[in-house]
N, C-alpha and C positions, 0 to 999 in steps of 0.2 A: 574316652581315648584322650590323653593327656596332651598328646602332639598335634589334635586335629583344632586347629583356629579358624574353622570355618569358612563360608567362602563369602567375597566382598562385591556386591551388588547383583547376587544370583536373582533373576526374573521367576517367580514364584510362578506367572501364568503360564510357563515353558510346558509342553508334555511332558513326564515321565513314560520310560520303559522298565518294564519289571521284567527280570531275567528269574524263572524257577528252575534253580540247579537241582540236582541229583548226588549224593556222597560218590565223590571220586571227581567229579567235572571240575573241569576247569576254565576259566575268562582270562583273556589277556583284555586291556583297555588300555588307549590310548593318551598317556600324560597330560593331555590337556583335556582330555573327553570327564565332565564331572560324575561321579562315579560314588557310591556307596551300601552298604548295607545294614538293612534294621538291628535292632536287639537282637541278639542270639539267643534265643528262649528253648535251647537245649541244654545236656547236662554234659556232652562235649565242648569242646574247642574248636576255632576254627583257625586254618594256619593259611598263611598267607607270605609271598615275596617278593619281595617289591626289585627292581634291578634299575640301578642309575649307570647313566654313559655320560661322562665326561670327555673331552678333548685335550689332550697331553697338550694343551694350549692355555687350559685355564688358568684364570689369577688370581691371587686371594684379594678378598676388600673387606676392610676393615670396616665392618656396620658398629663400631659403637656409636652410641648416640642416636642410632635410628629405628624405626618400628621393630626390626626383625632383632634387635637385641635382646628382645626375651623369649623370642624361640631359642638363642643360640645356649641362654642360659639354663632352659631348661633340657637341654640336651646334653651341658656339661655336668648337669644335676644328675641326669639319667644315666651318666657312663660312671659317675661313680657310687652312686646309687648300685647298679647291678653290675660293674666291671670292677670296683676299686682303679679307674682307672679317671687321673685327672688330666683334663685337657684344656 
């Protein structure tokens, strides 16, 4: 997964829970709740969507110069990449 940068001081001794789904089921999880899933070692797809809620309050900041500038870069790679579209 190209956008996933991993997580920054995850405690390995933590318990995992293992959720076994069914085709059709569905999980919501909560934004902060750490969350994932193994290899997909079938010959489908799995589809998945994500829904962000902002506040008609937010403000842009300008990260050049700071770690998350090469997330930001690769997301402008990726919308023209699959969009033709540059941002």
């Amino acid at each position: 997964n190209k956008m996933y940068h991993g997580v920054r001081d995850y405690d390995k001794s933590q318990p995992l829970t293992y959720l076994e789904m069914q085709p059709g089921d569905t999980v919501f999880f909560h934004p902060l709740l750490l969350h994932g899933s193994g290899t997909n070692r079938t010959e489908g797809f799995r589809k998945a969507i994500s829904c962000h809620y902002a506040s008609a309050h937010c403000r842009y900041y300008d990260i050049s110069g700071t770690v998350q500038e090469n997330i930001a870069d690769e997301i402008k790679e990726l919308a023209m990449k699959k969009y033709g579209v540059e941002i």
